[in-house]
C-alpha positions in Angstrom: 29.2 79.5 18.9 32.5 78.5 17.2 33.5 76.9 20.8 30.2 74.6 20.8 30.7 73.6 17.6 34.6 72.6 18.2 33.4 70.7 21.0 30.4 69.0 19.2 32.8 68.0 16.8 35.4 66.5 19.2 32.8 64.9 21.0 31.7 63.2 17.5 35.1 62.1 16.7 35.2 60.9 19.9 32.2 58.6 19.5 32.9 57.5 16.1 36.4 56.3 16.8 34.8 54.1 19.7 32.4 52.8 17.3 34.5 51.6 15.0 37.4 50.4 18.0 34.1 48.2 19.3 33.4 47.2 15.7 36.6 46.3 15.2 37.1 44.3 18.4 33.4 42.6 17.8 35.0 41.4 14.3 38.2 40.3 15.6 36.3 37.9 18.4 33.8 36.7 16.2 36.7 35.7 13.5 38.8 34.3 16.6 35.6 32.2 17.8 35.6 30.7 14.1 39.2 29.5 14.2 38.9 27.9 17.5 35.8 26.2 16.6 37.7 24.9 12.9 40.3 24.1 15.1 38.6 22.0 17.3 37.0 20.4 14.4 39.9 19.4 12.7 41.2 17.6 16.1 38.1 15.6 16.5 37.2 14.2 13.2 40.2 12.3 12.9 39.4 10.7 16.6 35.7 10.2 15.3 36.3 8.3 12.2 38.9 6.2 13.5 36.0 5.2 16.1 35.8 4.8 20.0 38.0 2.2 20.7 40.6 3.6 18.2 40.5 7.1 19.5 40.8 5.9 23.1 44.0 4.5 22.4 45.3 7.8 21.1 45.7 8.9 24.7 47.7 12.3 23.7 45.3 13.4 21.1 42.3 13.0 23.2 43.8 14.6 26.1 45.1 17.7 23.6 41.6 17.8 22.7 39.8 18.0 26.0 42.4 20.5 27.0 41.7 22.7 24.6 37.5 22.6 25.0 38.6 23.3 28.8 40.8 26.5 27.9 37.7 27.6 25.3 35.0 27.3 28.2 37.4 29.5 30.6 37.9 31.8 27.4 34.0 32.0 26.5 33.2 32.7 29.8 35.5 35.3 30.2 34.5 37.0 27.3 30.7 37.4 28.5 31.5 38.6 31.7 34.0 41.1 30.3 31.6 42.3 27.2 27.8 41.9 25.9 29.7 39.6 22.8 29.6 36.8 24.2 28.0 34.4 22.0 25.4 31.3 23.0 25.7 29.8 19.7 29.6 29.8 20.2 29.1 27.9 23.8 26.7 25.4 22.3 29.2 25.0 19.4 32.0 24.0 22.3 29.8 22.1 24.6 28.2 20.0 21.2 31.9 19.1 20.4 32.8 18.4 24.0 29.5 16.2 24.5 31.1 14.2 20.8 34.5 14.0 22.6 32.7 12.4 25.8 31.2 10.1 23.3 34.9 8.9 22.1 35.8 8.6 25.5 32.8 6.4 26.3 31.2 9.0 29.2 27.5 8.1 27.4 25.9 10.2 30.0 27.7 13.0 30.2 27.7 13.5 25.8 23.7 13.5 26.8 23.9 15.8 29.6 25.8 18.0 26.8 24.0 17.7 24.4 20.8 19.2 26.5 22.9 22.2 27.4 24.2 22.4 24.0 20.4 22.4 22.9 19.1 25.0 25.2 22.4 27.6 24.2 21.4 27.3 21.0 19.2 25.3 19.8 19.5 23.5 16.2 23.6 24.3 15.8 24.8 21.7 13.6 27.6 20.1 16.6 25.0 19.5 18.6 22.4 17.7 15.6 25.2 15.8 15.0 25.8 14.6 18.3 21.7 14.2 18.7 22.3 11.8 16.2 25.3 9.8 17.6 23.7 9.4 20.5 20.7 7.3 18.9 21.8 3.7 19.3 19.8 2.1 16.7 21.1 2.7 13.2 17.8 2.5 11.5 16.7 5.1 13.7 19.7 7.2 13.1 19.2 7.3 9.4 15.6 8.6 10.0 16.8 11.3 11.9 19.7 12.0 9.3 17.0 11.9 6.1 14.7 14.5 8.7 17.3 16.5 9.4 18.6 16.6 5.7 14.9 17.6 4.7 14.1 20.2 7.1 17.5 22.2 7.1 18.2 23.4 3.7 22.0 23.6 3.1 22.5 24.5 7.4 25.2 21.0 7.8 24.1 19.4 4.7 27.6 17.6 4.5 28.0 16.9 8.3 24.4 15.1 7.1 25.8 13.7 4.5 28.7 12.2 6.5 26.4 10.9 9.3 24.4 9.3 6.6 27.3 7.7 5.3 29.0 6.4 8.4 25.2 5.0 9.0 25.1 3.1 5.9 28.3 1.6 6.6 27.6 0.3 9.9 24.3 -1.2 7.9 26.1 -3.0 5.1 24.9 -1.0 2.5 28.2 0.5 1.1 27.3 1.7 -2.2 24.6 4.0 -0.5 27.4 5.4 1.9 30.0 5.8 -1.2 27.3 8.3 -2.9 26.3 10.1 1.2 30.2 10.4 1.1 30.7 11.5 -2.4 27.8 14.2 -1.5 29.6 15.2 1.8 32.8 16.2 0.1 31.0 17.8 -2.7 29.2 20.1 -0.7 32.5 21.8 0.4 33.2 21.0 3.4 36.9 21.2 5.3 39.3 18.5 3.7 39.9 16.9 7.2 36.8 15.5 6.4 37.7 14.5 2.8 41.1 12.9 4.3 40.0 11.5 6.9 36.5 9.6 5.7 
């Protein structure tokens, strides 16, 4: 009797301290998938505001950029064969921001072939709204889908909305309007390369 319970309780500890190494590991990739995708951010919202033509003469940036989308694709799809943790909503995060870098790069078609794929990983992830948005030509238009969006999704991107609303207004003459989308961006708290770089 004393044996089976020695071994019950080895074979517990055993289990436990699995558990927790799995926990532990899910955390650690989950909080390294949210510092690549900030990182990736923070490199293409400078390239975004200074505008297509701008960005493309920033050869080294751009190229840094799609470099490091490429090594996070390889990454991502490493990670799912190797465990069940791999994430869609973390490959539709990187394949929204790769379709917004094609858009800088002026590869029209392939930002929309993105964005589909983005769409169908995961559906509604504020990257790819964003880049839904960009690729609507008519500014008008764009602002609908911006004041839709900025109904329908609560506080999910409200200052991504906010700065999409304001870059719309600019391109529309109405600067006032985009000075208070703006002022409503940055006070929603989002990341100061947006704040320094808008």
């Amino acid at each position: 009797m004393k044996y089976i319970l020695f071994l019950s309780l080895i074979i517990f500890s055993a289990c436990s301290s699995v558990q927790v190494e799995t926990a532990g590991k899910t955390d650690m990739e989950i909080d390294q998938k949210r510092i690549n995708l900030e990182k990736l951010e923070t490199m293409i919202i400078p390239l975004e505001a200074a505008g297509g033509n701008e960005a493309r003469k920033q050869e080294t940036e751009m190229a840094s950029v799609r470099k490091m989308i490429d090594e996070l694709f390889i990454g991502a799809a490493e990670v799912s064969e190797q465990t069940e943790h791999g994430s869609s909503d973390y490959l539709g995060k990187i394949t929204a921001w790769s379709g917004r870098l094609a858009i800088l790069e002026g590869r029209y078609s392939e930002a929309i072939r993105l964005y589909r794929q983005s769409q169908a990983l995961s559906s509604g992830n504020v990257p790819a709204v964003i880049l839904g948005i960009r690729l609507e030509g008519d500014p008008g238009m764009r602002l609908r889908l911006i004041e839709k969006e900025l109904e329908t999704s609560g506080q999910k991107g409200f200052g991504e909305l906010h700065i999409e609303k304001g870059r719309t207004l600019l391109e529309m003459g109405r600067y006032l309007d985009a000075a208070q989308a703006f002022d409503a961006a940055f006070a929603s708290g989002l990341a100061d390369v947006y704040r320094e770089n808008y």
